[in-house]
C-alpha positions as CSV (number, residue, x, y, z in Angstrom):
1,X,95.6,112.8,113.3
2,X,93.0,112.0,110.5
3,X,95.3,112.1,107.5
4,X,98.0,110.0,109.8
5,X,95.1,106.7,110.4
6,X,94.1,106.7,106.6
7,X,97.9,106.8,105.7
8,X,98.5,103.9,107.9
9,X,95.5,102.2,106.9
10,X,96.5,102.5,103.1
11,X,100.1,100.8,104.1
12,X,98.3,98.2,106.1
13,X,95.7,97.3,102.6
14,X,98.7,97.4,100.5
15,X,100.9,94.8,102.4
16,X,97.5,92.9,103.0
17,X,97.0,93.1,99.1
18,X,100.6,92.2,98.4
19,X,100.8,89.2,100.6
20,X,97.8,88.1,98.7
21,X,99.1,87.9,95.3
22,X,102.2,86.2,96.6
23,X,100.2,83.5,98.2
24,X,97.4,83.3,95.6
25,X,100.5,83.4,93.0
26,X,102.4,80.3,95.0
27,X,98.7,78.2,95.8
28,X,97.7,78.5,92.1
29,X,101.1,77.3,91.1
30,X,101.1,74.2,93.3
31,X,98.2,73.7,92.8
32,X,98.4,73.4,89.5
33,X,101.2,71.4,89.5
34,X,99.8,68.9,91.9
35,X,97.2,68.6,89.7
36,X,99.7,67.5,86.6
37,X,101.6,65.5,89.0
38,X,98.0,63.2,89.8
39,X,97.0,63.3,86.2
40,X,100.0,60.7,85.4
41,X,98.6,58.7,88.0
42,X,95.6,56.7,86.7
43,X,94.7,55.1,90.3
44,X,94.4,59.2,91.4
45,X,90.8,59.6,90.2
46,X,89.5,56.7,92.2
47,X,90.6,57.8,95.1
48,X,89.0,61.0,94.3
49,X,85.8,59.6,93.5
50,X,86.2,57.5,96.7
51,X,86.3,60.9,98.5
52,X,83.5,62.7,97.0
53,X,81.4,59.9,98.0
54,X,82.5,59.8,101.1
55,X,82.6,63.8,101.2
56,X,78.9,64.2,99.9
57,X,77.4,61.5,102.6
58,X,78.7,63.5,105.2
59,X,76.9,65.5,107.8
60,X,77.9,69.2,107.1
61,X,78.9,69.9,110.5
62,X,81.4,67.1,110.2
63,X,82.9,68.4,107.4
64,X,83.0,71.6,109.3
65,X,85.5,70.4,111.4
66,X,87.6,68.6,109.1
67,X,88.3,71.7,107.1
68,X,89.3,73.4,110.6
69,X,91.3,70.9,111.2
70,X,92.8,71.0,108.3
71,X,93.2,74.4,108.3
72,X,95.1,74.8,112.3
73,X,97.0,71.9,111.2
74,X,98.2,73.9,107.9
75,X,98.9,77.8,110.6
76,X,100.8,75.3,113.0
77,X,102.7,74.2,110.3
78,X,103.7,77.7,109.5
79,X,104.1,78.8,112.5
80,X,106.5,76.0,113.4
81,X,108.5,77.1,110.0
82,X,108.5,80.3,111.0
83,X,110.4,79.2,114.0
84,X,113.1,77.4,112.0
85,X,113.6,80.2,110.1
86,X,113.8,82.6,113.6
87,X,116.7,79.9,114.2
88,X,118.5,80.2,110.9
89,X,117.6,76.7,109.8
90,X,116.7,77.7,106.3
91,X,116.6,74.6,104.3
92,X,114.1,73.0,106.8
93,X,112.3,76.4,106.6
94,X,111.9,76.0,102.9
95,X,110.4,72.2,103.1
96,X,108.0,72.8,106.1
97,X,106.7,76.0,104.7
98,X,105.9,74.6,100.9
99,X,105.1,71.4,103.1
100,X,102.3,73.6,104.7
101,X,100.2,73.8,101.4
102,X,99.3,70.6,101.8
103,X,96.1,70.8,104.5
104,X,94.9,73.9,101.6
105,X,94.9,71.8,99.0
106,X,93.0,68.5,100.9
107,X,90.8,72.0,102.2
108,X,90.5,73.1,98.7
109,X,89.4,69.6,97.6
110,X,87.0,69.3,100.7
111,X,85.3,72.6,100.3
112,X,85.4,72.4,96.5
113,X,82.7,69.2,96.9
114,X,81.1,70.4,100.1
115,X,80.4,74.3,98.9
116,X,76.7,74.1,99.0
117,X,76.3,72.2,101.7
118,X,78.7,74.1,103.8
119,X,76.9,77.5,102.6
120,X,73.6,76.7,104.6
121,X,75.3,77.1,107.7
122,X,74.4,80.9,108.7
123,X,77.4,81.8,110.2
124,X,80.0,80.2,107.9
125,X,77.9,81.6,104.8
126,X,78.6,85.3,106.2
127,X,81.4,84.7,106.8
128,X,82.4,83.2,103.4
129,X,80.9,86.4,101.8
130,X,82.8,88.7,103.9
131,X,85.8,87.3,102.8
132,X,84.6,87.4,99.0
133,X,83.7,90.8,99.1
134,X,87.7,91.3,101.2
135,X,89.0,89.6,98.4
136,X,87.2,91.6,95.7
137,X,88.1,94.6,97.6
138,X,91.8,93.5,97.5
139,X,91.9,92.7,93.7
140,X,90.4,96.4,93.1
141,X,93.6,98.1,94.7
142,X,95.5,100.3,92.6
143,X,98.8,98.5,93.8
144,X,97.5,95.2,92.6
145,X,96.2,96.0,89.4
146,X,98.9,98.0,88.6
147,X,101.0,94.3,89.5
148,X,98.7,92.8,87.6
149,X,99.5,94.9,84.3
150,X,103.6,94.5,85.6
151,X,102.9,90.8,85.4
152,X,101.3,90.7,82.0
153,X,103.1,93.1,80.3
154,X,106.6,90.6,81.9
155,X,104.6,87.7,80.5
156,X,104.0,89.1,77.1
157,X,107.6,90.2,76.5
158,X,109.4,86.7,77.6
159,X,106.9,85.0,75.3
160,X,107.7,87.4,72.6
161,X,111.5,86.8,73.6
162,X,111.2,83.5,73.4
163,X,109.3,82.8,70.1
164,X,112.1,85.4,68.3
């Protein structure tokens, strides 16, 4: 009975593990191109500044709440495209669930100013570690690094592909 829970609980780490390099790979990738797409727009950076103000004169609890609001708005957005896709509507699918990175990356921007502030709340700080040390745990799997080296090793050879 042993042998059968650790076999289930390897499955169960490597679908976790795989799901998080797809969704690391897609957030870094919007992200990043988000971040290209406000670099052409001068007035951008204001409104950043604006926000970091705004952001560091904040009560932390405050900011607490906006990041889970941001973050049930983001699951109810895919949950809801999960539904269109349960009813074949795939096009609408495809907009609401790339339309759901949204609340991350307002989250991302949030938490990115607020860190410290956020960290002195007991609760939130153990829990931000335990998901760290998940993470880390995750990136340590032999099925990621081994899609890791599959990534580079693709990477390598269509740059040395295309440069021929």
């Amino acid at each position: 009975m042993n042998r059968y829970i650790k076999k289930l609980y390897r499955i169960f780490i490597n679908i976790i593990a795989i799901l998080y390099l797809v969704f690391d790979g897609v957030f870094v990738y919007l992200n990043d191109r988000l971040s290209q797409i406000c670099s052409y727009i001068p007035s951008i950076e204001n409104i950043r500044e604006y926000w970091r103000n705004k952001i560091a004169n904040m009560n932390k609890y405050v900011v607490l709440m906006i990041l889970l609001g941001f973050l049930v708005a983001s699951e109810a957005l895919g949950i809801f495209s999960f539904a269109m896709l349960s009813r074949g509507l795939l096009i609408p699918f495809i907009f609401l669930y790339i339309f759901k990175f949204l609340p991350f990356f307002v989250m991302n921007f949030i938490f990115k100013y607020s860190r410290d502030e956020l960290l002195t709340i007991k609760w939130f700080n153990y829990c931000y570690f335990k998901i760290i040390d998940f993470t880390n745990y995750l990136k340590s799997t032999e099925i990621v690094q081994k899609t890791v080296e599959l990534k580079d090793s693709i990477k390598s050879n269509i740059k040395e592909w295309r440069n021929k």
